[in-house]
C-alpha positions as CSV (number, residue, x, y, z in Angstrom):
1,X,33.5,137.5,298.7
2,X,37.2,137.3,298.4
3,X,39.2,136.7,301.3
4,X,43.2,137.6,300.8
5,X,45.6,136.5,303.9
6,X,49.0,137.2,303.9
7,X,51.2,135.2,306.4
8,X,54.0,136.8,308.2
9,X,57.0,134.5,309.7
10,X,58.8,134.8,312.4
11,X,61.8,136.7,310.7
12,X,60.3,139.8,310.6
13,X,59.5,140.3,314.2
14,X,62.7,138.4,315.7
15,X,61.4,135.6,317.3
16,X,62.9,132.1,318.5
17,X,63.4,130.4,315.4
18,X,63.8,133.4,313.4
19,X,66.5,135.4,311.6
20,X,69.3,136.1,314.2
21,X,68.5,132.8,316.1
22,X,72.1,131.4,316.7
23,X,70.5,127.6,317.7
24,X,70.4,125.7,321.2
25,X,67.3,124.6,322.9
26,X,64.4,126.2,321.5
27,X,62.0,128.0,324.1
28,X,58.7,126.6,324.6
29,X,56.0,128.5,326.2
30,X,53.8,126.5,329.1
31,X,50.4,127.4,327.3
32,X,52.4,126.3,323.6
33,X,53.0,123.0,325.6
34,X,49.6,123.0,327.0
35,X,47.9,123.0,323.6
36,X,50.3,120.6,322.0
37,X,49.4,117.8,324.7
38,X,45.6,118.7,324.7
39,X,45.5,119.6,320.8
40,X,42.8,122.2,322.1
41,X,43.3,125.9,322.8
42,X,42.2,127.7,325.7
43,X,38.7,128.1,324.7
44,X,38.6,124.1,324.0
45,X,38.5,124.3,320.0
46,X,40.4,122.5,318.2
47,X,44.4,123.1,317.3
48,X,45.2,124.2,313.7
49,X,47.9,125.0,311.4
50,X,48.1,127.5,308.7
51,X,47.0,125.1,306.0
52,X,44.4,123.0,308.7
53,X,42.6,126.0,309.2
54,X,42.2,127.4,305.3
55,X,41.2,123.8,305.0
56,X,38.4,124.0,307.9
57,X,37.4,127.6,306.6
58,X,36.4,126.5,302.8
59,X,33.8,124.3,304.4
60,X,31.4,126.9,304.8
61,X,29.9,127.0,301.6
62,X,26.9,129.3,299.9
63,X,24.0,127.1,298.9
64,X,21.3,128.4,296.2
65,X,17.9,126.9,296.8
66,X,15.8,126.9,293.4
67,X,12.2,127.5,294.8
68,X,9.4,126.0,292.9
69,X,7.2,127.4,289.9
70,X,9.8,130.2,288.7
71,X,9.7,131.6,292.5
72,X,13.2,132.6,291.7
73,X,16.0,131.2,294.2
74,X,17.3,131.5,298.1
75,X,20.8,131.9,298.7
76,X,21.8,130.3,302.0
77,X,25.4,129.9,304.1
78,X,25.9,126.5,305.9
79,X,26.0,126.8,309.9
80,X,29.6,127.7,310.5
81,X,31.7,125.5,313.3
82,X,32.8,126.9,316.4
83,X,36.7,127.5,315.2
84,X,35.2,128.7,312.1
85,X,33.2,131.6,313.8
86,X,36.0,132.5,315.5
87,X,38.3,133.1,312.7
88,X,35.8,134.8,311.0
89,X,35.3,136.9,313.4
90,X,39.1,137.5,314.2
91,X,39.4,138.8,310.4
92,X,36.5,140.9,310.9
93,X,34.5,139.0,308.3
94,X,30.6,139.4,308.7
95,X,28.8,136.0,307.5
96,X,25.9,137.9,307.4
C-alpha cells in the first residue's frame, strides 16, 4: 500500500500567519491553548506535528509468519494505537 499526503499551508487559505498577514500579536484559539498546556486533544490522544505523526504512523508494520513444514506463510498487521486508528481512519485507509 502506498500512502501519498500532500500538506497544504496556511497561505493558500489566508490564515493568521499566512500570506497577507501584516504581523502584531498572533491569535490563539482557547481549544489551540488548551491542547498546548495539556499536549492532549479533545479526545485525550496524544498532540502531534506533521513529522510526529508520519513518525507514529510507520510503526504499524506487516509481519509475515513462516508456518511450519512448507505450510506456506501468514501475513499479519501489528495492533494499531489509538492516534494511529484515528488517522487512518481520517484518510479513509482500511487496515483491513
Amino acid at each position: 500500500m502506498t500512502l501519498l499526503l500532500a500538506v497544504s499551508g496556511c497561505r493558500s487559505r489566508g490564515c493568521p500567519g499566512g500570506e497577507g498577514f501584516t504581523g502584531g500579536q498572533k491569535f490563539v484559539s482557547p481549544s489551540a491553548k488548551k491542547k498546548a498546556d495539556s499536549k492532549k486533544t479533545v479526545e485525550g490522544l496524544p498532540v502531534h506535528s506533521f513529522w510526529t505523526l508520519l513518525d507514529d504512523l510507520a510503526t504499524l508494520v506487516l509481519n509475515t509468519v513462516q508456518l511450519p513444514t512448507d505450510e506456506g506463510s501468514i501475513t499479519m498487521a501489528t495492533q494499531p494505537t489509538a492516534p494511529q486508528s484515528k488517522a487512518f481512519k481520517l484518510l479513509e485507509v482500511c487496515l483491513n
